[in-house]
N, C-alpha and C positions, 0 to 999 in steps of 0.2 A: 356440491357434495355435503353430507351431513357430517357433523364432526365425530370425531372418535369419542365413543361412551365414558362416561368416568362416578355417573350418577349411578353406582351398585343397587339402590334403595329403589329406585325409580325401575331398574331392570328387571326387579323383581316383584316388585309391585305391580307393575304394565303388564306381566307376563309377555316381555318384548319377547321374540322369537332370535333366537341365538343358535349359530354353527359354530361347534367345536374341531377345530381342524389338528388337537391333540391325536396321537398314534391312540387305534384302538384298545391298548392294553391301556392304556392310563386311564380312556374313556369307562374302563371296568372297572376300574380300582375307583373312580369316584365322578361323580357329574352332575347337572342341574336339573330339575324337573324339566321336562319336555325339550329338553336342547338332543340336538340333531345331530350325528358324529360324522364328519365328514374330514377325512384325516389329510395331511396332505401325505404323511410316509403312513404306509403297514406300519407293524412291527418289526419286521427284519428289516427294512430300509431304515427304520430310525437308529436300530441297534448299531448298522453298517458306519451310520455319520458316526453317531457318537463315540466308536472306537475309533474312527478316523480321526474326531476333533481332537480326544484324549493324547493319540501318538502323535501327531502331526500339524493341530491349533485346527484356526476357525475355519481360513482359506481354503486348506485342501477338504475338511468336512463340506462348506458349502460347495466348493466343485464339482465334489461325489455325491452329494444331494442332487445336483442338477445333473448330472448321470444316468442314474438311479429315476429320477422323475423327469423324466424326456420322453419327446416324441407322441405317439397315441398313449403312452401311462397318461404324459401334462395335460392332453387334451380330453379325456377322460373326465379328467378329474377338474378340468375348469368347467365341463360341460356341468356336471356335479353341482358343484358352486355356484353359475352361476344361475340356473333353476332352480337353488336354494334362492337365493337371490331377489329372482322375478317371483317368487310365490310368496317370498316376505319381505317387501318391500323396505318397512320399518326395520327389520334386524339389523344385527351385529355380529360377525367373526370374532373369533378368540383362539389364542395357544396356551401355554399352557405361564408368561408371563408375562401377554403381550409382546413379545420381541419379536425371533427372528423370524421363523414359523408363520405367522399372521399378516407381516409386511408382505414376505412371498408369496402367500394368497390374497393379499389387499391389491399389490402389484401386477401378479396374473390375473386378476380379476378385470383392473384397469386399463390390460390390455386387448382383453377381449369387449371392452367397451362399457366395464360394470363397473361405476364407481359404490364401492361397499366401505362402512366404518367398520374400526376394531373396535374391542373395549379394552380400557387400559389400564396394563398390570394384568390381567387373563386373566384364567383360572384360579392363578393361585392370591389373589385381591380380592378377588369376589368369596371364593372360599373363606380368607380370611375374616370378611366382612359378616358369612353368615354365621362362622364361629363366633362372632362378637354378639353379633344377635340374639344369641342362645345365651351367653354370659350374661347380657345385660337385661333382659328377662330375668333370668335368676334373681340376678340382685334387685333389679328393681316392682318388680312384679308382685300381686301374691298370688297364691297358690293354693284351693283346697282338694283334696284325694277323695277319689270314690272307693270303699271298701266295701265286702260283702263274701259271704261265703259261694264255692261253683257253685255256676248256673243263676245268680239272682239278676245278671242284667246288666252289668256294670257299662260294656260298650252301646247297651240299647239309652243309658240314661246319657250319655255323652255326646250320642248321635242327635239329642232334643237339645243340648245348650247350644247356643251362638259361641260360647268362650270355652267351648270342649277341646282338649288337643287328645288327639288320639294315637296313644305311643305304639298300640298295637295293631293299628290299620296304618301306619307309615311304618311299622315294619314285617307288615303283612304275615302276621301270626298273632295266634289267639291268646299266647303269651303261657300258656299249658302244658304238662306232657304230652295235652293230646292238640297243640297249636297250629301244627304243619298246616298248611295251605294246598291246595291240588298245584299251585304255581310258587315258583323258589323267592329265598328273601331279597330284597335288596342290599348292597354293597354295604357298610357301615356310614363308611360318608355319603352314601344317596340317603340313607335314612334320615342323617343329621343336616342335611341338605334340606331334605322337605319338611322334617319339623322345624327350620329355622325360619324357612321361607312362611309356613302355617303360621308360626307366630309375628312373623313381621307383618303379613299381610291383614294379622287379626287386631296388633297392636294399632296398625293406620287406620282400622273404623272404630279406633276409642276404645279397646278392649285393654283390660288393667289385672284384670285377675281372671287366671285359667281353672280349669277343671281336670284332673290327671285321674287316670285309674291307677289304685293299690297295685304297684309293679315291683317284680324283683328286679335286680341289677341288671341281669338278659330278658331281653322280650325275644325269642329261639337264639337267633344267632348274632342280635343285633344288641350295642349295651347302651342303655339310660344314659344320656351325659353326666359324666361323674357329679357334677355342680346340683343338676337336676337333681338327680339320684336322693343325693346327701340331706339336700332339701324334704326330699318326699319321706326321709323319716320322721322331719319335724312339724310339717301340714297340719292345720286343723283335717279332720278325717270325718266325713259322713257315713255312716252304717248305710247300706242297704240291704232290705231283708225280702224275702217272698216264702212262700209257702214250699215244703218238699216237693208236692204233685209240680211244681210250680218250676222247681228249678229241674228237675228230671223232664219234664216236655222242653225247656228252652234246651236243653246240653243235645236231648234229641236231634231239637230243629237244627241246631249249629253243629255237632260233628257228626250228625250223623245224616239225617235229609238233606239240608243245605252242601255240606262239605262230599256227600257222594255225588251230587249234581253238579259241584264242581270238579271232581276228575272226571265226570262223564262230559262234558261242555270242551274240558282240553282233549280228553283221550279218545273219545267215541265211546259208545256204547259197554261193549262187552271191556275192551282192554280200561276204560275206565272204573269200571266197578270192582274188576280183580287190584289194580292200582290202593283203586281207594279204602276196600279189603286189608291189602296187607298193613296200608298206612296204620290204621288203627288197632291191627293185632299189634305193630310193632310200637306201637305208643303205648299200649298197655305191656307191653314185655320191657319196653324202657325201665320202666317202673318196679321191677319185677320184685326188686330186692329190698325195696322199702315195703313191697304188697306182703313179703313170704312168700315163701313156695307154697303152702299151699291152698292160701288165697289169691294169689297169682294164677293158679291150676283150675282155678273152683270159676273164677270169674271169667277165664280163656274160653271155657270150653262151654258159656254159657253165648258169649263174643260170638263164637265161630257156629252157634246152632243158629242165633240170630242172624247172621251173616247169611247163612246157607238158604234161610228164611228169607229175606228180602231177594236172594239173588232168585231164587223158585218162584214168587208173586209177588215181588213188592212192599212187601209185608212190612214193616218198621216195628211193630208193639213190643214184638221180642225184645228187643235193644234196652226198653226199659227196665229189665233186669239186671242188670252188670251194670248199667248207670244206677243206678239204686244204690247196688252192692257198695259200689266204688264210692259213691256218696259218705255214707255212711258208715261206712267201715276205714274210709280213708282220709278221703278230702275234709270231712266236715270235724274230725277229732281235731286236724290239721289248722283248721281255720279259725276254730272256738277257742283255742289255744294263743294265738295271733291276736283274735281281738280282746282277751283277754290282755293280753299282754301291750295294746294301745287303746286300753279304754279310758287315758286320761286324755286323750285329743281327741273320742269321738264327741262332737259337737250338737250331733243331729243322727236320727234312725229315722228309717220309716221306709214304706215301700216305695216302688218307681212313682208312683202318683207325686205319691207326698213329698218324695226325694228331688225329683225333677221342679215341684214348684219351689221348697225351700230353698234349690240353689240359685232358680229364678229371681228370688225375692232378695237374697241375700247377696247380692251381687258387689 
């Protein structure tokens, strides 16, 4: 039999295949890229033990656990396991500290004829380990920020580094009032989970200094690691700039082609579109009270003719009015402002060409 895991760095770097045998509800609250939740209790069978352990200690808890997970429930659920099992041969089982939970499935496991490792210390080791990850990056690391006023490109220029960390595709928002996704965010700790993992796996092929887009503290629902964060006020910072025409077709292509094609891909067709419809009137009404009322009013009703327009033929051109507006009347006062106000760390300007090679070079 293989030994029990204890090499956290290795686990994540292998992308070894890992079952969480945690109760689903904690599996929600936080978990590792592509690990597999295979609980040994629900949620009300874990609640049952644990007020059981509370009144009564360990003994009567684990009795009532074995109560509770008998008969076709245990055999179920070793059936479960152990066709996790056979399809990952390599893997590892986990609870939530290595302890009791993981024996029980290492145990059941062994007696249906699968000898499986745990990894040790669980969830809450590994967790620990990729918070440390993320801290020692900070400190050790450097760090330059990509700025730029909407629409110039920022995640297009991060997509072309090898040492990009992308805060806002690990937490699957555009990082905007208009950022939503057609699919919801991930957990806080899934977020910090995969940027830790990004950076470990970036640091082991020699990688020493990252590339971050200009973020506020929340990327939607998701927050910068405090440490990160604090840092990213003091980054040397790169301009990137593009032409108006320029950044009005990219805001296009992303919230407006691209991001209707993705509630049509989850939704289907018709119930997609009205979806992705409301999404965007209500990211512009977010707004409503920094816009006025009655630029709020003026840009809405320019939104929902455009709207009404693609929904009849397809049409998209219309859109570029109210991305215009909004530009210009909003976002770009908004950003001239900003970079005025960190123009002693911009380092370097220049457009995506010139930007992408300069961070190339500058590495």
């Amino acid at each position: 039999m293989r030994e029990d895991a204890r090499d956290f760095r290795a686990l994540f770097l292998d992308g070894v295949p890992m079952m969480d045998t945690r109760a689903p509800v904690e599996f929600t609250k936080g978990a590792f890229p592509g690990v597999v939740n295979l609980p040994l209790m629900t949620d009300l069978e874990r609640q049952k033990v644990g007020t059981c352990y509370k009144q009564h200690g360990q003994e009567a808890a684990i009795k009532l656990g074995h109560q509770l997970v008998g008969g076709e429930i245990k055999a179920h659920r070793v059936a479960a396991w152990a066709a996790f099992a056979r399809a990952n041969p390599d893997g590892y089982l986990y609870c939530f500290r290595g302890g009791l939970r993981s024996q029980i499935v290492q145990q059941w496991l062994r007696e249906a004829g699968i000898d499986y490792p745990r990894i040790t210390g669980g969830y809450k080791a590994m967790r620990t380990f990729l918070l440390d990850t993320l801290e020692e990056a900070v400190a050790q690391c450097r760090f330059v920020v990509v700025g730029g006023m909407t629409g110039t490109g920022k995640t297009d220029v991060l997509a072309q580094l090898p040492d990009g960390l992308d805060l806002e595709g690990h937490a699957n928002h555009r990082g905007s009032s208009f950022g939503k996704r057609a699919t919801g965010q991930p957990a806080q700790i899934d977020f910090e989970n995969a940027l830790a993992v990004d950076i470990l796996r970036k640091r082991a092929a020699g990688i020493e200094r990252f590339v971050l887009e200009d973020e506020g503290r929340i990327v939607g629902s998701c927050n910068v690691p405090l440490s990160l964060h604090q840092g990213m006020q003091t980054y040397p910072l790169v301009w990137l700039e593009d032409s108006f025409e320029g950044r009005v077709e990219r805001i296009l292509r992303d919230y407006v082609i691209d991001l209707c094609a993705e509630f049509i891909a989850v939704n289907g067709e018709e119930r997609g579109f009205d979806l992705f419809a409301a999404r965007l009137l209500q990211s512009l009404d977010n707004i409503h009270k920094r816009l006025g009322g009655e630029r709020h009013q003026r840009l809405r009703a320019i939104m929902v003719d455009a709207l009404g327009a693609q929904q009849r033929s397809g049409a998209v051109g219309f859109h570029r009015d109210w991305i215009a507006g909004l530009l210009r009347e909003y976002y770009d006062p908004m950003y001239a402002y900003q970079r005025d106000s960190k123009a002693e760390r911009i380092v370097f300007a220049g457009d995506e060409a010139a930007v992408v090679a300069y961070l190339r070079e500058a590495h």
